[in-house]
C-alpha positions as CSV (number, residue, x, y, z in Angstrom):
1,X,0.0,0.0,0.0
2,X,1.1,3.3,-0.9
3,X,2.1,5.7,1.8
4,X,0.0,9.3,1.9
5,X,2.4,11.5,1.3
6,X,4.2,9.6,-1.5
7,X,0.9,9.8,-3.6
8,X,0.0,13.3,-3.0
9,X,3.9,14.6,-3.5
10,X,3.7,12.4,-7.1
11,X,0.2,14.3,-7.5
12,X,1.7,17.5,-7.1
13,X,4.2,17.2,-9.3
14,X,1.9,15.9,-12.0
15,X,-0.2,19.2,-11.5
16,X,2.6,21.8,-11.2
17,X,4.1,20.4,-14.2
18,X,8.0,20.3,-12.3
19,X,10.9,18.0,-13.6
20,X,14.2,17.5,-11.4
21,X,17.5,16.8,-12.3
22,X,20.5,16.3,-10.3
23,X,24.0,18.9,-10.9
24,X,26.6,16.5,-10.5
25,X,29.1,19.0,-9.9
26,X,27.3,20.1,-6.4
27,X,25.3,17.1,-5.8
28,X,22.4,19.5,-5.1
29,X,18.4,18.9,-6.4
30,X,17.0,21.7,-8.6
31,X,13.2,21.9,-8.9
32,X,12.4,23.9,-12.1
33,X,9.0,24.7,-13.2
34,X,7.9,25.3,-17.0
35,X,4.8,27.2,-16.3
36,X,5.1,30.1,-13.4
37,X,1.1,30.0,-12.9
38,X,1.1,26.4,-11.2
39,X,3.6,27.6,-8.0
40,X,0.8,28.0,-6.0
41,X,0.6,24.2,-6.3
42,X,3.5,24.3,-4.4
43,X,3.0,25.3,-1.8
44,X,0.8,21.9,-0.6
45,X,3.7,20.2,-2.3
46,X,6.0,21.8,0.8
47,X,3.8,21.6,3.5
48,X,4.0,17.4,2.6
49,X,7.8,17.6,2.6
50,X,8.5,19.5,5.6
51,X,5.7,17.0,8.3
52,X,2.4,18.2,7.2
53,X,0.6,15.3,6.4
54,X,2.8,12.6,8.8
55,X,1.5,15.2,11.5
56,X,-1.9,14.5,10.4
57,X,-1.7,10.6,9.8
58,X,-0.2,10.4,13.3
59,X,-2.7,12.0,15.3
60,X,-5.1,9.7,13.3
61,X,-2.6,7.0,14.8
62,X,-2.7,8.2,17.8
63,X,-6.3,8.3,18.3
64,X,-7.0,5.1,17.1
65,X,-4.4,3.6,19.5
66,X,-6.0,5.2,22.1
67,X,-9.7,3.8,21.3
68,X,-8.3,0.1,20.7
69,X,-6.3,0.2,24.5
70,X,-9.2,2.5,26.7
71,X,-10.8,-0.1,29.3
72,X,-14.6,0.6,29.6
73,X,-15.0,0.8,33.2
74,X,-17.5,2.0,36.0
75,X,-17.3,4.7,38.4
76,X,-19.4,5.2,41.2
77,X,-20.2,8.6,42.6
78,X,-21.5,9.4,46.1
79,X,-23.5,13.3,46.1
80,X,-22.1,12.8,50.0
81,X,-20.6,10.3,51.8
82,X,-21.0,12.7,55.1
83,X,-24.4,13.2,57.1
84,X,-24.6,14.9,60.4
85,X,-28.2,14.0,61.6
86,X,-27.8,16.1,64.0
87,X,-29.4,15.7,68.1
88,X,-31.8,13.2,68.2
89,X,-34.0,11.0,71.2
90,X,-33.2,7.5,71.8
91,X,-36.6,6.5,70.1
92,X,-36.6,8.3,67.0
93,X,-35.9,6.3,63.9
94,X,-33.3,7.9,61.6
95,X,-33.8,8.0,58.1
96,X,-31.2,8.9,55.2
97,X,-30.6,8.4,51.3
98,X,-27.2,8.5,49.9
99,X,-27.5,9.0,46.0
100,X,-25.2,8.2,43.7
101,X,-24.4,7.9,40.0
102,X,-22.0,5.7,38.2
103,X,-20.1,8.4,36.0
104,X,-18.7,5.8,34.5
105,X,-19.1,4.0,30.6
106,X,-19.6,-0.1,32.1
107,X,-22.2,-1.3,34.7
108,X,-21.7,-1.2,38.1
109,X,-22.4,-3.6,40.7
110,X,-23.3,-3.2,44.3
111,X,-21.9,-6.7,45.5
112,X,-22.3,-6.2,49.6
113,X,-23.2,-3.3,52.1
114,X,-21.7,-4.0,55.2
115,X,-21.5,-2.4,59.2
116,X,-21.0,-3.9,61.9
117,X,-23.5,-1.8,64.2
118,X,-27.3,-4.0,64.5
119,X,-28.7,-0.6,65.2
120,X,-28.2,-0.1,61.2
121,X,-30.4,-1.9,58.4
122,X,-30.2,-0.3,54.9
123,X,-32.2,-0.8,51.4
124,X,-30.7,-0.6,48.1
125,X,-33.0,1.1,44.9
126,X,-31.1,-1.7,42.5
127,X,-27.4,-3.3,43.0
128,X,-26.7,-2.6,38.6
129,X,-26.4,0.8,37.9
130,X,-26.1,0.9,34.1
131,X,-23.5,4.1,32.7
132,X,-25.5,7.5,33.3
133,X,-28.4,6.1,35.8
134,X,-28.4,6.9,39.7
135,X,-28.8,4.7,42.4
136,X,-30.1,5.6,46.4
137,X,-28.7,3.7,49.4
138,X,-31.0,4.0,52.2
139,X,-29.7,4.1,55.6
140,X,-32.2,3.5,58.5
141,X,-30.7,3.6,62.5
142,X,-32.7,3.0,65.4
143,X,-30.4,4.7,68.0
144,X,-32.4,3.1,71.1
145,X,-29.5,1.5,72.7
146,X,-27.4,4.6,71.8
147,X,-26.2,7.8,74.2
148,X,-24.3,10.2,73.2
149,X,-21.8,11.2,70.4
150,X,-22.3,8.5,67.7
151,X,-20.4,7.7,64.7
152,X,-21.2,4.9,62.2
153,X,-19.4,3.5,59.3
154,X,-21.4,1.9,56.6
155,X,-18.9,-0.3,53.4
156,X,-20.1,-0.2,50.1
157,X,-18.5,-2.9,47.7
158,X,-18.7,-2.3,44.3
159,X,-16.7,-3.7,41.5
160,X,-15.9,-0.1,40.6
161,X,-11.4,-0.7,40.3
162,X,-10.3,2.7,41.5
163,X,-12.8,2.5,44.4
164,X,-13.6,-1.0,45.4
165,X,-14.7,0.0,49.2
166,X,-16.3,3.4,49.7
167,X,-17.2,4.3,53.6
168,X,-20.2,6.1,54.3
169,X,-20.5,8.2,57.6
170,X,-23.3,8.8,60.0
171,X,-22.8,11.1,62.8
172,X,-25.0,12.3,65.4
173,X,-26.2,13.5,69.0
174,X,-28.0,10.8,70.8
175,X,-30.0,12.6,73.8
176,X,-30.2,11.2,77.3
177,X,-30.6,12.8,80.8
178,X,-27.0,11.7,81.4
179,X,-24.4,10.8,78.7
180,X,-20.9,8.9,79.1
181,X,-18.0,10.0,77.3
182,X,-16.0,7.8,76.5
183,X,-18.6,5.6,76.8
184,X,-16.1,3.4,78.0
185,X,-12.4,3.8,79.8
186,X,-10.0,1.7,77.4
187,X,-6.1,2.3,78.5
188,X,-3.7,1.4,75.7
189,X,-0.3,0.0,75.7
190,X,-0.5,0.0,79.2
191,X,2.7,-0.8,81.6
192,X,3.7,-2.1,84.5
193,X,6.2,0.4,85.1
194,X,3.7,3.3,86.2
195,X,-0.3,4.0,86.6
196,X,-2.0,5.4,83.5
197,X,-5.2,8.3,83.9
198,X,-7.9,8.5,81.4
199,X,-10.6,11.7,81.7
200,X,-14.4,10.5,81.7
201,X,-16.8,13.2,81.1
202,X,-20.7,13.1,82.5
203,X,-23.0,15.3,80.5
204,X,-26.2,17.0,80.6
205,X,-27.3,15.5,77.3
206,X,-30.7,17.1,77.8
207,X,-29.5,20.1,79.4
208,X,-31.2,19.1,82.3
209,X,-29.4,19.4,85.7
210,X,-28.4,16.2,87.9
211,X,-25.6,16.0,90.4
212,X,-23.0,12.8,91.1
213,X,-24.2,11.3,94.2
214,X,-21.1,8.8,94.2
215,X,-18.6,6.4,92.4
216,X,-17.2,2.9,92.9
217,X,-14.8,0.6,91.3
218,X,-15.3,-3.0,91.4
219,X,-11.8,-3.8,91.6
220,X,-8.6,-2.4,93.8
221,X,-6.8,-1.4,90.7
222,X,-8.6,1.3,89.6
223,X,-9.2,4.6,91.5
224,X,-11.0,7.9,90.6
225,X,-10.9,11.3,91.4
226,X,-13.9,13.7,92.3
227,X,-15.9,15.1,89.5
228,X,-15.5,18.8,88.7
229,X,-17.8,20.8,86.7
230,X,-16.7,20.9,82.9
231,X,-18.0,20.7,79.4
232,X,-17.6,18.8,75.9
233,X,-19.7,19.2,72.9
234,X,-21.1,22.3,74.3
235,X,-22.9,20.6,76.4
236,X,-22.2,20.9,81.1
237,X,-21.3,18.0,83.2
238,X,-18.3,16.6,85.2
239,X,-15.4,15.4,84.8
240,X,-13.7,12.4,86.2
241,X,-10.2,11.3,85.9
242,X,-10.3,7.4,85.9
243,X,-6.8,6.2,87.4
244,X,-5.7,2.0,86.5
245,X,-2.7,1.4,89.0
246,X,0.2,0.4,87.6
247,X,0.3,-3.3,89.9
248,X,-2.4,-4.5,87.5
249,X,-1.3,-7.9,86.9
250,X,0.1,-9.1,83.7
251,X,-2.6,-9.8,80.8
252,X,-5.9,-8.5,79.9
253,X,-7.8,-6.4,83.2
254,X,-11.7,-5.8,82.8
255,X,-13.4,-3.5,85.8
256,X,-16.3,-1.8,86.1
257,X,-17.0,2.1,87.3
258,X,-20.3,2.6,88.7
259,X,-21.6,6.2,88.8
260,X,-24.8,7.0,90.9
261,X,-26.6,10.2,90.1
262,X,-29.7,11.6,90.8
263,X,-31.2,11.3,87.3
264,X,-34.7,9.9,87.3
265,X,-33.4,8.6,83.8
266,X,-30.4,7.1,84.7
267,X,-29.5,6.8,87.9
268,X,-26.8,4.4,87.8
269,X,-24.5,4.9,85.2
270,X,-21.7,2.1,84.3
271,X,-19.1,2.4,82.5
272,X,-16.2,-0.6,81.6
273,X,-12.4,0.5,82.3
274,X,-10.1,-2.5,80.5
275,X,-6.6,-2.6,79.1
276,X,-4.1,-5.4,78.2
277,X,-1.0,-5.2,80.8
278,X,2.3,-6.2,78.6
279,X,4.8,-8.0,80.4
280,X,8.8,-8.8,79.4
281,X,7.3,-11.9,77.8
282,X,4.8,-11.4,74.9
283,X,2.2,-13.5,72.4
284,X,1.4,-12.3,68.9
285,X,-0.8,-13.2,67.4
286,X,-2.8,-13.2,70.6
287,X,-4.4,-16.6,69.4
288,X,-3.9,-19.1,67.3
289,X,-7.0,-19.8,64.6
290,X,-7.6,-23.3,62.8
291,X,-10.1,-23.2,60.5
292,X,-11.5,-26.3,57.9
293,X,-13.6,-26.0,55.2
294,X,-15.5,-28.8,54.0
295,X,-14.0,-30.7,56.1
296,X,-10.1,-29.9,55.0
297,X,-7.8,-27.8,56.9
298,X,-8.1,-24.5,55.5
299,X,-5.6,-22.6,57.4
300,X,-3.2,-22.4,61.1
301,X,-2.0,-19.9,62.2
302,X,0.5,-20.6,64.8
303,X,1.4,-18.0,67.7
304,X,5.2,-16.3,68.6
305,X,6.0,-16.1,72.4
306,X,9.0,-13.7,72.5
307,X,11.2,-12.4,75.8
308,X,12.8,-9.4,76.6
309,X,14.7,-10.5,79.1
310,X,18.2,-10.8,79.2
311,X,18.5,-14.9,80.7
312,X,17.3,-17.3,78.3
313,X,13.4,-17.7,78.7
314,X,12.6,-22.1,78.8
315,X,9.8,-23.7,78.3
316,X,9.0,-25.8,81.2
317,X,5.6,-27.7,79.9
318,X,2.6,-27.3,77.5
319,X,-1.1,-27.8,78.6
320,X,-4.3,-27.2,77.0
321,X,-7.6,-28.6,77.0
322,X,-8.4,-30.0,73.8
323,X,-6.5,-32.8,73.6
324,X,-9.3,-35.0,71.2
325,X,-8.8,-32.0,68.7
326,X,-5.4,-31.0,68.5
327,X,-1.9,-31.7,69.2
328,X,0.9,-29.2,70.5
329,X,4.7,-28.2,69.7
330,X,7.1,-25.7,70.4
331,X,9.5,-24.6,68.1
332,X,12.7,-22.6,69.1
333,X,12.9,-19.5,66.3
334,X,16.0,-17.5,68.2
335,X,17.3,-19.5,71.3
336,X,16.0,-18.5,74.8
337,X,14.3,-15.3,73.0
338,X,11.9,-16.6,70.6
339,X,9.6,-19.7,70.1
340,X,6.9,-20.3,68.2
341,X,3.7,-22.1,69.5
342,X,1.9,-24.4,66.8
343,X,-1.1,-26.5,67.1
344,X,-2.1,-29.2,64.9
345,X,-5.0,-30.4,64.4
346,X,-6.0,-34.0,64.7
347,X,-9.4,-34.2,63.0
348,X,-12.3,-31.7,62.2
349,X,-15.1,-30.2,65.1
350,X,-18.6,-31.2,65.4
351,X,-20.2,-27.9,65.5
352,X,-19.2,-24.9,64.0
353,X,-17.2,-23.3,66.6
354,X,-15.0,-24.7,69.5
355,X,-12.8,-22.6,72.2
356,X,-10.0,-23.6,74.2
357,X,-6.9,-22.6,76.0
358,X,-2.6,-23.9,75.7
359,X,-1.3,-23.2,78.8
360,X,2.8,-22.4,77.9
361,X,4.4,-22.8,81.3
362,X,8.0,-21.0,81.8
363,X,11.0,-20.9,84.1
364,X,10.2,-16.7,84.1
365,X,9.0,-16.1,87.6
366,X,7.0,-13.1,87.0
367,X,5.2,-15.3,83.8
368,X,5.2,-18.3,85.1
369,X,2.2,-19.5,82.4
370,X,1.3,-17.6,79.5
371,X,-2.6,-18.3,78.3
372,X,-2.8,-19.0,74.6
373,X,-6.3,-18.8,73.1
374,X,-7.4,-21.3,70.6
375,X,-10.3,-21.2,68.0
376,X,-10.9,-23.8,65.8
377,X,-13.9,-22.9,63.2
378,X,-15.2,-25.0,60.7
379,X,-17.4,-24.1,57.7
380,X,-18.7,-25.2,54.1
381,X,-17.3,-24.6,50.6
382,X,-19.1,-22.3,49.3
């Protein structure tokens, strides 16, 4: 096939009626015309030699390159994917539609909606959304069970590449006579070494008065101070400074604060203070998982138990409590520093779900036995 600008530089010369001939004493190509009138023809003639019509034949290149590698794709587009409902009473039912739109040129699927709050339920308008058409999400929360500040997260999975998981946010004011904030008193990366404070806030989350009549712990390890008037989310209270002593023994610590007020509403108000005390000798994971499927091990996933002391750390004995399920080792990953706890499993579990405990037993007095939990789950293909 004949190039473009081969035929239309041969046409041109046909029309302007040129002949060339070489001067051998210079080597150089003289174009000589026999009728003056046709040198307006050129002028195409130069605009082919010097790029004119590659330029052209490229771009049409170009843009048919581009059509043959473009990957039709969907999009999806939230209007928001922030809504403040605002202050609301425990039994008012909240109601909201997130639209959205896949901007995109394939069809989009909605393949889950996930949270892990049962106070949320949601309905879809349709899970394909075809190139150009909306789609509504509707959110429904039933904040009975709820007090105070609230914040949900709600996944949407779509098979949209660029944004496979888009999180949708529900904020709000749940009203009560008395609130907790922090609901709860969670200390992390607690230590040993010294106590750790948290603040706890009481509020007037219907801006109606009530006074502290008095606190108590249910354990010795945690201590309080007295409230003192303060304020959070514009709203008046107390604050309480919720101390964990720092002889908490090793492991995980669960307490309770009690708070009595004089709230017709709420007049005893609890609130969970819990923490996980590290020691010199450490599990991660913090249990080890066996799962089947179909009656096949699926997975295990062992657990590390490493020291930071300076003596070698032994291993004095192994102990657990499912002895018709699975079998135990210990293998040593960096000597006296690092070992590695496996389980085996022997054959597959009845029901669905089965808990247990390994016991590691050491020659470190202050972690003597270090509890490993054990979870063995079986399911079916699907």
């Amino acid at each position: 096939m004949l190039r473009p600008g081969i035929v239309l530089f041969e046409l041109m010369l046909y029309i302007a009626n040129v002949s060339a001939f070489i001067n051998k004493e210079d080597g150089v190509i003289f174009m000589i015309k026999r009728d003056f009138r046709n040198i307006f023809f050129l002028i195409p003639l130069l605009i082919v030699l010097t790029g004119g019509v590659p330029y052209i034949v490229k771009s049409e290149t170009t843009n048919e390159s581009k059509g043959i590698n473009s990957v039709k794709t969907p999009n999806i587009h939230f209007e928001e994917e922030k809504y403040d409902i605002g202050e609301v009473e425990p039994d008012e039912t909240i109601k909201h539609v997130y639209y959205f739109t896949n901007t995109g040129d394939e069809r989009l699927v909605i393949s889950d909606i996930k949270t892990i709050c049962k106070c949320i339920s949601f309905k879809t308008s349709s899970k394909e959304i075809q190139p150009g058409e909306t789609g509504e999400i509707e959110v429904i929360l039933d904040p009975g069970k709820e007090s105070g500040k609230i914040w949900k997260i709600i996944l949407v999975h779509s098979n949209d590449p660029a944004r496979p998981v888009i999180r949708l946010k529900l904020r709000g004011f749940v009203k009560r006579e008395v609130v907790a904030f922090p609901p709860y008193v969670y200390l992390p990366n607690f230590s040993k070494d010294k106590p750790s404070t948290r603040e706890l806030y009481l509020l007037k989350g219907k801006n109606k008065d009530f006074t502290v009549l008095k606190i108590e712990a249910d354990s010795e390890y945690i201590s309080f101070d007295d409230p003192v008037p303060a304020s959070q989310w514009n709203k008046e209270g107390y604050k309480i400074n919720v101390t964990l002593k720092a002889a908490v023994p090793i492991g995980k610590f669960g307490g309770m604060l009690r708070i009595y007020t004089d709230s017709k509403e709420y007049q005893v108000v609890e609130v969970p203070v819990y923490t996980t005390v590290k020691g010199e000798l450490s599990i991660k994971p913090g249990s080890i998982s066996i799962i089947f499927v179909s009656g096949k091990v699926d997975s295990v996933k062992p657990a590390k138990l490493t020291s930071n002391i300076s003596e070698k750390l032994f291993i004095t004995n192994i102990k657990h409590n499912l002895e018709e399920y699975i079998t135990t080792s210990v293998i040593s990953i960096k000597d006296g520093h690092e070992y590695e706890i496996i389980a085996t499993p022997i054959k597959d579990i009845p029901q669905k779900i089965i808990r247990g405990v390994i016991h590691v037993e050491t020659d470190y007095e202050k972690q003597p036995v270090i509890k490993v939990p054990v979870l063995i789950y079986s399911k079916k293909q699907i």
